[in-house]
N, CA, C, O and CB atoms as a CASP TS submission, in Angstrom:
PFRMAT TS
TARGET T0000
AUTHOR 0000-0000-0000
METHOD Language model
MODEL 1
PARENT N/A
ATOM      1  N   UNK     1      27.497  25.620  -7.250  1.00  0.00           N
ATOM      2  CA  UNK     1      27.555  24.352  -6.546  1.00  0.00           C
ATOM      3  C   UNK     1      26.142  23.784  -6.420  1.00  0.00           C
ATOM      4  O   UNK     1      25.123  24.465  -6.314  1.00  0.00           O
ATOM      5  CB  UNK     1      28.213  24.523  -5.151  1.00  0.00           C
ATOM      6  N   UNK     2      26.202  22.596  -6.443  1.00  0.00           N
ATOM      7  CA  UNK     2      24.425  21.878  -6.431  1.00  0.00           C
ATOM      8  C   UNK     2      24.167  21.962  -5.203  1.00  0.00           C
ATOM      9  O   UNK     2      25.117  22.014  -4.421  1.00  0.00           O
ATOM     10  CB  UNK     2      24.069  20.154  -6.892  1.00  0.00           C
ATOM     11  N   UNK     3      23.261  21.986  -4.871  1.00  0.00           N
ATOM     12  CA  UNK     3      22.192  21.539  -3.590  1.00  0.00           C
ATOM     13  C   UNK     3      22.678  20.227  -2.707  1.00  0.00           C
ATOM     14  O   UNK     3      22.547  19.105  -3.196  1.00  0.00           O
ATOM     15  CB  UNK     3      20.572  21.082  -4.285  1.00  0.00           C
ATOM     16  N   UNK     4      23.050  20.344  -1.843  1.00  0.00           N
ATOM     17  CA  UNK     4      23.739  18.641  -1.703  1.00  0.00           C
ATOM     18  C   UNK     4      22.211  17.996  -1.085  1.00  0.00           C
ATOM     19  O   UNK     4      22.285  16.775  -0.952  1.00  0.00           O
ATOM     20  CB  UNK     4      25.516  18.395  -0.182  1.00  0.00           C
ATOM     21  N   UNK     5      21.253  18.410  -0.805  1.00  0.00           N
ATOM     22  CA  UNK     5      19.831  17.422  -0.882  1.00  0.00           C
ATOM     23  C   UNK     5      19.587  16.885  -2.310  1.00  0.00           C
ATOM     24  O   UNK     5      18.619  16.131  -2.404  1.00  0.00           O
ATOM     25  CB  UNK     5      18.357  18.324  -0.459  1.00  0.00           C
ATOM     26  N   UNK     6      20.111  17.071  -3.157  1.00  0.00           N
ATOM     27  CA  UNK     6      19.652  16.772  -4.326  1.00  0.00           C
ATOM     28  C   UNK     6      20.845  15.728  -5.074  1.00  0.00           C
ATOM     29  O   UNK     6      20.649  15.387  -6.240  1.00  0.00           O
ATOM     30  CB  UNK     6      19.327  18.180  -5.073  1.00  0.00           C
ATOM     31  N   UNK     7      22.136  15.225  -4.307  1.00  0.00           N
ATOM     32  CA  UNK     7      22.966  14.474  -4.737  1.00  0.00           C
ATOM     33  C   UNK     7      22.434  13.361  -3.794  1.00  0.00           C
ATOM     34  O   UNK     7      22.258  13.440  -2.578  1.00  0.00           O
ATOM     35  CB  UNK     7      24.416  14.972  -4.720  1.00  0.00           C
ATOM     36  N   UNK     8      22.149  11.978  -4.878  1.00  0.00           N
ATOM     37  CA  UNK     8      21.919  10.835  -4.025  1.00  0.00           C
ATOM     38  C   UNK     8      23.366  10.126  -3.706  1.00  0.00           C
ATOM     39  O   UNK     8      24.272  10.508  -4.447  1.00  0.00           O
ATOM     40  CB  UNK     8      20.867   9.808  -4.772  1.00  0.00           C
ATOM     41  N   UNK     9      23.702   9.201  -2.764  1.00  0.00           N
ATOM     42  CA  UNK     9      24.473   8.870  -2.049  1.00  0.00           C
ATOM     43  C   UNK     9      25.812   8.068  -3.334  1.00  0.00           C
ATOM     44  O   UNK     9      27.029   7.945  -3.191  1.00  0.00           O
ATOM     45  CB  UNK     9      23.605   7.981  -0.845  1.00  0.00           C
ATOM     46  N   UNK    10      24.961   7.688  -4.438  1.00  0.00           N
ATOM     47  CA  UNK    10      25.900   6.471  -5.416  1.00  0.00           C
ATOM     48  C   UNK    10      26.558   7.599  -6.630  1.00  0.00           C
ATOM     49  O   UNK    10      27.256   7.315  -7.603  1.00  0.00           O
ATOM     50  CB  UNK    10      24.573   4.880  -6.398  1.00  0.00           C
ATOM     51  N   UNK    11      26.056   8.967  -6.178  1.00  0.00           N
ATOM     52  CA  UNK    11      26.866  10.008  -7.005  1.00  0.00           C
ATOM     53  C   UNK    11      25.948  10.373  -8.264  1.00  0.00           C
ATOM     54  O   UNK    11      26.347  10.974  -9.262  1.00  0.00           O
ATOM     55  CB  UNK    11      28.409   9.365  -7.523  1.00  0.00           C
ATOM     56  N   UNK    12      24.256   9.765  -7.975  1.00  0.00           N
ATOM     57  CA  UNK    12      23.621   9.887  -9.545  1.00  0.00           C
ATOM     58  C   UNK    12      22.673  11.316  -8.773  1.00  0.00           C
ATOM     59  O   UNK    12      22.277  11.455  -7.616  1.00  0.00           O
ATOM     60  CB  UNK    12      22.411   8.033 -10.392  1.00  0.00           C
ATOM     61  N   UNK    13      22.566  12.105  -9.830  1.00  0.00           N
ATOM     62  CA  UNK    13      21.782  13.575  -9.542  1.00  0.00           C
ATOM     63  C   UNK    13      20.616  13.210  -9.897  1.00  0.00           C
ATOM     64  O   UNK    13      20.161  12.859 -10.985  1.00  0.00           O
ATOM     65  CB  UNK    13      22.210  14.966 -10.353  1.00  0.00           C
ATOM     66  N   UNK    14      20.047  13.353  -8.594  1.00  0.00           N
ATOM     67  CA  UNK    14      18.431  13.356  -8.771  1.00  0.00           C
ATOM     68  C   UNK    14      17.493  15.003  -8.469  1.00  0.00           C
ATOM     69  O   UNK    14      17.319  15.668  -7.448  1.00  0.00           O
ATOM     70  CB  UNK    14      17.851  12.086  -7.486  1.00  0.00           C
ATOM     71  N   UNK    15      17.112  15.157  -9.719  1.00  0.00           N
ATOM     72  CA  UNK    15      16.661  16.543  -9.735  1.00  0.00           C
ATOM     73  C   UNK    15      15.815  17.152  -9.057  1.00  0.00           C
ATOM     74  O   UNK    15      15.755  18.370  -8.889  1.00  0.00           O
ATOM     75  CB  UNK    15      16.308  16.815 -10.635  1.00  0.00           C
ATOM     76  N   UNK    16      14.846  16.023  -8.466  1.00  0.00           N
ATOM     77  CA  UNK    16      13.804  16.534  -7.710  1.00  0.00           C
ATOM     78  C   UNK    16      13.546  16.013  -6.328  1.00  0.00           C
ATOM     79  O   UNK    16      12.440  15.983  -5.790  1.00  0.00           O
ATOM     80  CB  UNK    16      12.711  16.382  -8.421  1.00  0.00           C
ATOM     81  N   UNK    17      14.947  15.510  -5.685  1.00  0.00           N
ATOM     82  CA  UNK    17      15.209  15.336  -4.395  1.00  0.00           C
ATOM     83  C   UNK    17      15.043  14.367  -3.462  1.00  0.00           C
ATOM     84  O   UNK    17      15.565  14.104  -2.379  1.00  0.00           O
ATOM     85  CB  UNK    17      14.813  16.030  -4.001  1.00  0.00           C
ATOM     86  N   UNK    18      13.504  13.519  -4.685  1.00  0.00           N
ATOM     87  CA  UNK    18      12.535  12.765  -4.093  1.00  0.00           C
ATOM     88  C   UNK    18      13.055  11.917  -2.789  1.00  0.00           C
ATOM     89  O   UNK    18      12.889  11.789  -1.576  1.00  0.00           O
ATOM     90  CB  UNK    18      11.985  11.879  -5.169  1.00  0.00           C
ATOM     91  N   UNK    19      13.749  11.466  -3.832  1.00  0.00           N
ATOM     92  CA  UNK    19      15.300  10.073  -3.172  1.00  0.00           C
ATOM     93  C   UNK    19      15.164  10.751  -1.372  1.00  0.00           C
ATOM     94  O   UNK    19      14.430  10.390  -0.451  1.00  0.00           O
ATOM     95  CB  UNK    19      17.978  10.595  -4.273  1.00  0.00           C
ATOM     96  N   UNK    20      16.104  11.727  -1.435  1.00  0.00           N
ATOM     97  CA  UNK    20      16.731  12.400  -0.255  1.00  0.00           C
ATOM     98  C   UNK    20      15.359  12.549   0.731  1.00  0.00           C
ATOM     99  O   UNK    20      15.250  12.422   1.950  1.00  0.00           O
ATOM    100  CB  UNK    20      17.544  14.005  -0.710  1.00  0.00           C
ATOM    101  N   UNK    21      14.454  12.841  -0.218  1.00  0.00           N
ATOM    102  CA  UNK    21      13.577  13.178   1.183  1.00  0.00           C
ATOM    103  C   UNK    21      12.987  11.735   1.256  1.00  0.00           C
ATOM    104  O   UNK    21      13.148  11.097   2.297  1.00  0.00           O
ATOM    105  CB  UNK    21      12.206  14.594   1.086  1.00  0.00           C
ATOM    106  N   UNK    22      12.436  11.287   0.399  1.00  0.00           N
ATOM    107  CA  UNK    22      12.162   9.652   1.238  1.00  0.00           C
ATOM    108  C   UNK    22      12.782   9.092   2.229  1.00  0.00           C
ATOM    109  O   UNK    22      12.350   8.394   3.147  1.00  0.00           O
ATOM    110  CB  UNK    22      12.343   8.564   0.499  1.00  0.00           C
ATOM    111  N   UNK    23      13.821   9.449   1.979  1.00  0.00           N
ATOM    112  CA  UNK    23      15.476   8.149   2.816  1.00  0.00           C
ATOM    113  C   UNK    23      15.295   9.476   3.977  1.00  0.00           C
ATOM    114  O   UNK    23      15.102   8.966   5.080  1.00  0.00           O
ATOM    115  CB  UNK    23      18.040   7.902   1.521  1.00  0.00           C
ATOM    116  N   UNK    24      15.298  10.541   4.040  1.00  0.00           N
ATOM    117  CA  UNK    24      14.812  11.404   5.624  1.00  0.00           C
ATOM    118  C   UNK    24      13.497  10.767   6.086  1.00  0.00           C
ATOM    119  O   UNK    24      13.437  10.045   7.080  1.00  0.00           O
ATOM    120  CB  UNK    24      14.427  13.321   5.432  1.00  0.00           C
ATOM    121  N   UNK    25      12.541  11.046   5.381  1.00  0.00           N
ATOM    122  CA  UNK    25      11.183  10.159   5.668  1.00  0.00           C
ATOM    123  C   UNK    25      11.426   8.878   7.247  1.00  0.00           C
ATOM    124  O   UNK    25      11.191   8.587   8.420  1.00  0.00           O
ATOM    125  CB  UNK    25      10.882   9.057   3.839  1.00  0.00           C
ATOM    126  N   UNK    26      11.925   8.643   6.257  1.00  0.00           N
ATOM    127  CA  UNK    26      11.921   7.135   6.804  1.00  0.00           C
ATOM    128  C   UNK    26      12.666   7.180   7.768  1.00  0.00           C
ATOM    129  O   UNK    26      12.152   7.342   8.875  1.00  0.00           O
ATOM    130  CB  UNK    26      12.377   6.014   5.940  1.00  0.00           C
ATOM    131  N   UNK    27      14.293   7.034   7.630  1.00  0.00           N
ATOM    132  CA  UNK    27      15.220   7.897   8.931  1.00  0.00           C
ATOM    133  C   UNK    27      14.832   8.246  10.019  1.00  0.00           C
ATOM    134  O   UNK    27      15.266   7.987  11.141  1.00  0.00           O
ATOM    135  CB  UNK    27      15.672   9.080   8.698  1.00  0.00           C
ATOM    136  N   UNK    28      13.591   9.139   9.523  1.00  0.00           N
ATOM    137  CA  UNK    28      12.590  10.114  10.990  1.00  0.00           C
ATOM    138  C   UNK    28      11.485   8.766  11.651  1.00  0.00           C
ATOM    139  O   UNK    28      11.198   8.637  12.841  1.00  0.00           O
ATOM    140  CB  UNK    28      11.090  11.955  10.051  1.00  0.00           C
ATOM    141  N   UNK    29      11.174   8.185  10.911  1.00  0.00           N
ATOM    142  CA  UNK    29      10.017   7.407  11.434  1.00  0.00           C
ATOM    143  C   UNK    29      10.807   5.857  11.955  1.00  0.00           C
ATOM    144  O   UNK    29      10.130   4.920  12.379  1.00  0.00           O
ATOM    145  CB  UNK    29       8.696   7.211  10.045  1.00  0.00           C
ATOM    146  N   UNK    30      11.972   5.809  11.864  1.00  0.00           N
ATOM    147  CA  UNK    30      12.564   4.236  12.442  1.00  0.00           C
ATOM    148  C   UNK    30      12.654   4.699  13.960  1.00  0.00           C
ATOM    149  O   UNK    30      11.885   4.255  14.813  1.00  0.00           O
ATOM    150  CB  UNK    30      14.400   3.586  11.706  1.00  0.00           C
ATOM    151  N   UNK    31      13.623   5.598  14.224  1.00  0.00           N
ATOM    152  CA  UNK    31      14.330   5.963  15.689  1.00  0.00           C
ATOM    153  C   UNK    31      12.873   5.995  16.882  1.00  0.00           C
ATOM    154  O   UNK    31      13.051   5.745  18.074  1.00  0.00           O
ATOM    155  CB  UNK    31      15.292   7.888  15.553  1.00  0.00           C
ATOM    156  N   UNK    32      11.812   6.258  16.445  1.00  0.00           N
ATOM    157  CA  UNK    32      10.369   6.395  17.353  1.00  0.00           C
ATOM    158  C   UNK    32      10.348   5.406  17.716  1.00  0.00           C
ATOM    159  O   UNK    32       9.996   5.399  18.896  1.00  0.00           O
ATOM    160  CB  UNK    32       9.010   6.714  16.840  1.00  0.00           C
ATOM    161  N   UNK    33      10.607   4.160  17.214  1.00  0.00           N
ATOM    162  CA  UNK    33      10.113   2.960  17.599  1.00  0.00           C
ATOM    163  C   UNK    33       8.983   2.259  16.064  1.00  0.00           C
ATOM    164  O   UNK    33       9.104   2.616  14.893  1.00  0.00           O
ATOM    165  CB  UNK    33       9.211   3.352  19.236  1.00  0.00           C
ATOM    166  N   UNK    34       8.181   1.440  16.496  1.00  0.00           N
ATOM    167  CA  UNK    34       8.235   0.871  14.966  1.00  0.00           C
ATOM    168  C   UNK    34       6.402   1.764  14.326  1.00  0.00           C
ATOM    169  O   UNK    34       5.408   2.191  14.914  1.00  0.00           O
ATOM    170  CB  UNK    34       8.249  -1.590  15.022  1.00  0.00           C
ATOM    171  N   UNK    35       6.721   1.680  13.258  1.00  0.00           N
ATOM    172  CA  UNK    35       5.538   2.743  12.993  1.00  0.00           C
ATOM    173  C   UNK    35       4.210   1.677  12.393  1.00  0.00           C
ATOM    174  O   UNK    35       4.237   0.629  11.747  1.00  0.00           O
ATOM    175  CB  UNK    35       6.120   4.132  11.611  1.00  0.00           C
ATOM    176  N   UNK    36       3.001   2.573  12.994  1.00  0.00           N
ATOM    177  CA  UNK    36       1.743   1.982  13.349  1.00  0.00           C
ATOM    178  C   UNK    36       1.838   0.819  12.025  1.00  0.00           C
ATOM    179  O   UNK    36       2.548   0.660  11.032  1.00  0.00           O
ATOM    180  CB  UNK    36       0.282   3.227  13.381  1.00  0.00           C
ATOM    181  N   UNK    37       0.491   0.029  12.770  1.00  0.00           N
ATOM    182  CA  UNK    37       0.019  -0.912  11.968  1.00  0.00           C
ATOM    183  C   UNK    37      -1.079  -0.363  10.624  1.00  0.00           C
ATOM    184  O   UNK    37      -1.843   0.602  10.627  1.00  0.00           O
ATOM    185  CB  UNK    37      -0.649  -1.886  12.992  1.00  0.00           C
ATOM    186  N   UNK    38      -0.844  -1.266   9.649  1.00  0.00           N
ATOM    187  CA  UNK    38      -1.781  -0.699   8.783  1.00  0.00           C
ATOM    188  C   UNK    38      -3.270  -1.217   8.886  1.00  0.00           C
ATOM    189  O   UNK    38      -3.386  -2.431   9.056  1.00  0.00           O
ATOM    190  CB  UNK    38      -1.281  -0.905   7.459  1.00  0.00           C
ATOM    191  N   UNK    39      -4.089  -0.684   8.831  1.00  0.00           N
ATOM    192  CA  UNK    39      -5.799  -1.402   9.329  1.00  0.00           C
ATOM    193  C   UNK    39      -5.732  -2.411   9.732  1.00  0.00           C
ATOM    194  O   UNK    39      -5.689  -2.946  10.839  1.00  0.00           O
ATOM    195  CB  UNK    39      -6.930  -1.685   8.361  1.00  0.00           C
ATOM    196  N   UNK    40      -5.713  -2.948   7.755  1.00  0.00           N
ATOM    197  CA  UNK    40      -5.960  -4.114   7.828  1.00  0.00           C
ATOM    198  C   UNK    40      -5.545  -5.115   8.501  1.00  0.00           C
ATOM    199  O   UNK    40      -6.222  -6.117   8.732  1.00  0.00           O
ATOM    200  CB  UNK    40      -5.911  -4.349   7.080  1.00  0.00           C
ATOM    201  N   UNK    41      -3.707  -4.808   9.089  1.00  0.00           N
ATOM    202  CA  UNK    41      -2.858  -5.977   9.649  1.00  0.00           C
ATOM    203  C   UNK    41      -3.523  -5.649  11.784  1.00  0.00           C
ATOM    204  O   UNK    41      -2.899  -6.063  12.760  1.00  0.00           O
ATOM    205  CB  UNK    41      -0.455  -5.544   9.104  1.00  0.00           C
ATOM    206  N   UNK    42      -4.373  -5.133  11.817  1.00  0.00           N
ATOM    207  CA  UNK    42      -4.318  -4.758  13.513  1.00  0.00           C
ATOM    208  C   UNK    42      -5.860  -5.567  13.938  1.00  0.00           C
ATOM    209  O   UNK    42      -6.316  -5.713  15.072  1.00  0.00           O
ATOM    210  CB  UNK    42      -4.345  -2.570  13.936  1.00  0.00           C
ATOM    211  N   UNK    43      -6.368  -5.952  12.823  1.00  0.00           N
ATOM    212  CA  UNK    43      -7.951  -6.483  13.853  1.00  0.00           C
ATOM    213  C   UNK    43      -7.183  -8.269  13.997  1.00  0.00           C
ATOM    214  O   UNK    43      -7.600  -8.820  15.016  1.00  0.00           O
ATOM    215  CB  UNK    43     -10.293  -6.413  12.474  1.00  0.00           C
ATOM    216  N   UNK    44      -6.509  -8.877  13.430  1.00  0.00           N
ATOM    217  CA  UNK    44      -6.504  -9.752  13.727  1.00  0.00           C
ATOM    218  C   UNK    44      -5.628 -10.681  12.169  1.00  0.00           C
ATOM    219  O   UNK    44      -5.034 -10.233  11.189  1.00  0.00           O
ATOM    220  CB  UNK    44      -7.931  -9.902  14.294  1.00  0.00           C
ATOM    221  N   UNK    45      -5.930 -12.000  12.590  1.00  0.00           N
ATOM    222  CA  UNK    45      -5.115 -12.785  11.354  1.00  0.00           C
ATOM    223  C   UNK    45      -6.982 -13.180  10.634  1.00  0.00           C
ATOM    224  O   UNK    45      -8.079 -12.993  11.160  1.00  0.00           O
ATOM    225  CB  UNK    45      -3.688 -14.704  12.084  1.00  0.00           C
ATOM    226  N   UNK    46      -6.668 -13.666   9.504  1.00  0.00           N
ATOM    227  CA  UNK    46      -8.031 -14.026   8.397  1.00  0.00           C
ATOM    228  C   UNK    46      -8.989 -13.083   7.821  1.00  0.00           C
ATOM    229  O   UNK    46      -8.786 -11.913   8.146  1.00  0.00           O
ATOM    230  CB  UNK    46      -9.015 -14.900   9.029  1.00  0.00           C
ATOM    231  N   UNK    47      -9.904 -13.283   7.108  1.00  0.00           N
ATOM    232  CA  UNK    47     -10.269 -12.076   6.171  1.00  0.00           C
ATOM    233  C   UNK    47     -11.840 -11.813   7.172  1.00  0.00           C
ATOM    234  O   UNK    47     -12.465 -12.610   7.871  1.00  0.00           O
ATOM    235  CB  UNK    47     -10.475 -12.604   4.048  1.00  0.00           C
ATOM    236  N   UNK    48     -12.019 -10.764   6.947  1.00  0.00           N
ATOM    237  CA  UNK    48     -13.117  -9.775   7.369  1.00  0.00           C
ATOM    238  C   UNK    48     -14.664 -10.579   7.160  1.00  0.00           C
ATOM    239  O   UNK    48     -14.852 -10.946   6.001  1.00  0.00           O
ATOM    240  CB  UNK    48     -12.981  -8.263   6.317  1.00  0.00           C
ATOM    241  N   UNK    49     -15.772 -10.888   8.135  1.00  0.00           N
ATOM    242  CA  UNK    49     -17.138 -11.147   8.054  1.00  0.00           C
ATOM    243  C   UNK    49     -17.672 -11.017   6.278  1.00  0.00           C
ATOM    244  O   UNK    49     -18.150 -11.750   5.411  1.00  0.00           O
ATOM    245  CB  UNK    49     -17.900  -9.976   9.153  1.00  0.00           C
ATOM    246  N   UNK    50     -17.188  -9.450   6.459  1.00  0.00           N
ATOM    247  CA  UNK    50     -17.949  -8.338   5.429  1.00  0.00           C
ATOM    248  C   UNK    50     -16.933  -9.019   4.011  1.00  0.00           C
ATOM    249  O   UNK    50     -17.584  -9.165   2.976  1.00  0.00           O
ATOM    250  CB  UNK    50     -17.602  -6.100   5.966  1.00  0.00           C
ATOM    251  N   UNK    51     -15.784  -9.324   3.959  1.00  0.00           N
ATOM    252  CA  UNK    51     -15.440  -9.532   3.237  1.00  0.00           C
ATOM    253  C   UNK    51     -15.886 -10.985   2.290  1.00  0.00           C
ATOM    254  O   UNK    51     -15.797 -11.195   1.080  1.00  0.00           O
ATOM    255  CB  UNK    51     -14.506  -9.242   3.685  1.00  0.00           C
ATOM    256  N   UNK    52     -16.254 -11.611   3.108  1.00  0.00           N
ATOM    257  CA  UNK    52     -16.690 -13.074   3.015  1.00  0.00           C
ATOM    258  C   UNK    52     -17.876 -13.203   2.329  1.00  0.00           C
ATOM    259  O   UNK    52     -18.078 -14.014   1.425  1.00  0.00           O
ATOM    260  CB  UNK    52     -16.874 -13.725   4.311  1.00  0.00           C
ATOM    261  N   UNK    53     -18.756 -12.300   2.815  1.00  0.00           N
ATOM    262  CA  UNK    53     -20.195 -11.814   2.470  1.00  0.00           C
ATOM    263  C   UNK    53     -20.228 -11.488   1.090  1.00  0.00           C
ATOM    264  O   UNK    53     -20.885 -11.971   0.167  1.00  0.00           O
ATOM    265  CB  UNK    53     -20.669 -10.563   3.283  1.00  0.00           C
ATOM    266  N   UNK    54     -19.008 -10.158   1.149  1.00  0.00           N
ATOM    267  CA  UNK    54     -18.960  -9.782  -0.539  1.00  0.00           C
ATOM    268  C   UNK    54     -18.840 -10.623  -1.623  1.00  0.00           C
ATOM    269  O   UNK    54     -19.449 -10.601  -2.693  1.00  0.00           O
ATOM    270  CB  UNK    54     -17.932  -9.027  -0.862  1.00  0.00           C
ATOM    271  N   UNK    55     -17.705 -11.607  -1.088  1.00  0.00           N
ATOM    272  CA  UNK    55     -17.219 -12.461  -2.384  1.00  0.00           C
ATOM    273  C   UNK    55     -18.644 -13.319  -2.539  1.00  0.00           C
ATOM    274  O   UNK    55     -19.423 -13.190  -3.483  1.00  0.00           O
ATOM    275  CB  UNK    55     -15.600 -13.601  -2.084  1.00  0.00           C
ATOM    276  N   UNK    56     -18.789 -14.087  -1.577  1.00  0.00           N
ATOM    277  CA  UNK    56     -20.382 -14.795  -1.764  1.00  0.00           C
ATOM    278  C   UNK    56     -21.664 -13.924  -2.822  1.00  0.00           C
ATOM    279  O   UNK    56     -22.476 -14.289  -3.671  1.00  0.00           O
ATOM    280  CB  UNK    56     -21.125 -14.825   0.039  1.00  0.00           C
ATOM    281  N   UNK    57     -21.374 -12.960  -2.356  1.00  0.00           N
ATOM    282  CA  UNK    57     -22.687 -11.871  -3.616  1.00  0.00           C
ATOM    283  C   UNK    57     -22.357 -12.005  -4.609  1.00  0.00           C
ATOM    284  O   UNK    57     -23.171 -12.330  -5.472  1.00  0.00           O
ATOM    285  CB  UNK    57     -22.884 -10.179  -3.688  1.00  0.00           C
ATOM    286  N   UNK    58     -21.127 -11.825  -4.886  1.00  0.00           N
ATOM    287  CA  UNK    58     -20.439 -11.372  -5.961  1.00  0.00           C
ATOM    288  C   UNK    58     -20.078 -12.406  -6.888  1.00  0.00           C
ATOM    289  O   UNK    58     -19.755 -12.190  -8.056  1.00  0.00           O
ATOM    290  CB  UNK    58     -19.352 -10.702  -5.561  1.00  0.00           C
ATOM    291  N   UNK    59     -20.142 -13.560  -6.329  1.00  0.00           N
ATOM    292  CA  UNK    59     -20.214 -14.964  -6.647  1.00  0.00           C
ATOM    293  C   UNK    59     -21.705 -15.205  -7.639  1.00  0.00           C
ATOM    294  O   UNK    59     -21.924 -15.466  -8.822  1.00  0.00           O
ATOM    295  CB  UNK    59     -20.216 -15.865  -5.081  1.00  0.00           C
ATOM    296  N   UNK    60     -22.447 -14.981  -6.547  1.00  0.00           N
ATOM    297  CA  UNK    60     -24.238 -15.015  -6.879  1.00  0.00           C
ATOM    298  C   UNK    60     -24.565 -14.059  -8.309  1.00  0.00           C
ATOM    299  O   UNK    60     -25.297 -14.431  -9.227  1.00  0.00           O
ATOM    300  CB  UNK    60     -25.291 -14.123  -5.289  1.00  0.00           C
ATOM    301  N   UNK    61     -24.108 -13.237  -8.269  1.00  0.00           N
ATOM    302  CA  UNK    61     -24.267 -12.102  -9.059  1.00  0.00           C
ATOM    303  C   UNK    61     -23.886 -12.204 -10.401  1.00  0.00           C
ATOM    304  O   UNK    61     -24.348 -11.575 -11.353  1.00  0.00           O
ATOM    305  CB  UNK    61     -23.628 -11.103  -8.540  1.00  0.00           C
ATOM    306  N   UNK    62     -22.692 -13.351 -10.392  1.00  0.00           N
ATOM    307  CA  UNK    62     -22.039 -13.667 -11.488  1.00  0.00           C
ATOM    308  C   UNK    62     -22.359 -14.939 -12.475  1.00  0.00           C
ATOM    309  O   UNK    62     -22.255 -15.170 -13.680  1.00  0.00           O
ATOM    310  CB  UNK    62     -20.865 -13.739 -11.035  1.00  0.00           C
ATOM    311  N   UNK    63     -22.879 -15.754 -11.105  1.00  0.00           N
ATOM    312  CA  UNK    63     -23.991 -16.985 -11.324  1.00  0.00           C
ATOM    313  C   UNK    63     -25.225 -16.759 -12.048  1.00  0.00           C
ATOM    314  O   UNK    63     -25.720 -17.501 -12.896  1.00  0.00           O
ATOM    315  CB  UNK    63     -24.503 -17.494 -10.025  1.00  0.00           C
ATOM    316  N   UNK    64     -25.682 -15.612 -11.604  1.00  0.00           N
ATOM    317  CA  UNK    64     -26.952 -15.219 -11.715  1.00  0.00           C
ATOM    318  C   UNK    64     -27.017 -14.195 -13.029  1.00  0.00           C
ATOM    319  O   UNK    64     -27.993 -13.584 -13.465  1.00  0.00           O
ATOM    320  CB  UNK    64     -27.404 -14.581 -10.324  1.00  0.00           C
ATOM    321  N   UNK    65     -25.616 -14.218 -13.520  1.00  0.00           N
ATOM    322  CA  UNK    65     -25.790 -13.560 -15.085  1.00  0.00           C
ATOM    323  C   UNK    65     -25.474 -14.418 -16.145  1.00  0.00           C
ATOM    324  O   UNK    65     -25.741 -14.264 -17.337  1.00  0.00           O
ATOM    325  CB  UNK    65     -24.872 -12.327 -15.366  1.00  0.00           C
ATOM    326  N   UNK    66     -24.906 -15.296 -15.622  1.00  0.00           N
ATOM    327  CA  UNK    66     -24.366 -16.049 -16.807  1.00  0.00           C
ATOM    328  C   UNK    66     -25.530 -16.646 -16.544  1.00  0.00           C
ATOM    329  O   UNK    66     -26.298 -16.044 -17.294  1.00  0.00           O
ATOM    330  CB  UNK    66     -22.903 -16.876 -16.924  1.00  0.00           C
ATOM    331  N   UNK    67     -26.324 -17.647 -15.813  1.00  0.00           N
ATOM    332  CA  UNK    67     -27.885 -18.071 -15.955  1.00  0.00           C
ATOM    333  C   UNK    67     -28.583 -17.522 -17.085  1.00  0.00           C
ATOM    334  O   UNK    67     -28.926 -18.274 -17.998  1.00  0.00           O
ATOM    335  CB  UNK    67     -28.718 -17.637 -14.754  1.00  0.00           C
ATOM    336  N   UNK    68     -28.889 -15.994 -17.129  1.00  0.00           N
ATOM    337  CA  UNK    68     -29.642 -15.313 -17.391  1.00  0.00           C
ATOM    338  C   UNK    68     -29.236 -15.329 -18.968  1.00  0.00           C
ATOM    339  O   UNK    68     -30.090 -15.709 -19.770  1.00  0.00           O
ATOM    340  CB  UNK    68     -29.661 -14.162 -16.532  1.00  0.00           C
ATOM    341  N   UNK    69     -27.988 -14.938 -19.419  1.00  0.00           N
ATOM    342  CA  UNK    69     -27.312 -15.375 -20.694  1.00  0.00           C
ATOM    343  C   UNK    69     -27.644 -16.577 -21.341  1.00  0.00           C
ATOM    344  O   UNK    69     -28.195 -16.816 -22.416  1.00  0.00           O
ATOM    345  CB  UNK    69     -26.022 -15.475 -20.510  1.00  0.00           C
ATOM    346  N   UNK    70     -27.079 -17.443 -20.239  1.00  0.00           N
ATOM    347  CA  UNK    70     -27.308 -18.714 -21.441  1.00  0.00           C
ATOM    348  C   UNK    70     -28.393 -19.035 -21.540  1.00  0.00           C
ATOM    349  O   UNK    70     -28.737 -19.295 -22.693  1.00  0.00           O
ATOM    350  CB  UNK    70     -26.699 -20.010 -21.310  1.00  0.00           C
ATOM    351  N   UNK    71     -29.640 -19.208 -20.252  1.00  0.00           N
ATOM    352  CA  UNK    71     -30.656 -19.999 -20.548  1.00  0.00           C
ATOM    353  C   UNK    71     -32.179 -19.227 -20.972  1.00  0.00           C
ATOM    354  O   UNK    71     -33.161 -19.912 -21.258  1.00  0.00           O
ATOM    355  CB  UNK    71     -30.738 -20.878 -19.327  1.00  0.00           C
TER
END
């Protein structure tokens, strides 16, 4: 007889259970109440100081090669 962790619910055999334990996974983490925020979504709404900064360099950097190329 198979493993019944290893029969997914629509009758297709999944060999390595994954399915079953994800869908427990998750199961376990709804009933707590709702599960944490991810970083990024908890400081606030709009993008990061540091992030702003980067693209601006990174901007410069890109400016500042193609300059160097063409002229």
């Amino acid at each position: 007889m198979a493993n019944p962790h290893q029969q997914s619910p629509d009758g297709n055999y999944d060999p390595a259970g994954s399915t079953q334990m994800f869908r427990a996974f998750v199961d376990e983490a709804a009933p707590g109440g709702r599960a944490p925020a991810a970083p990024a979504a908890r400081g606030g709404s709009g993008p990061k100081p540091g992030m702003i900064i980067g693209v601006i360099v990174a901007i410069a950097v890109v400016a500042g090669v193609a300059w160097l190329a063409l002229g």
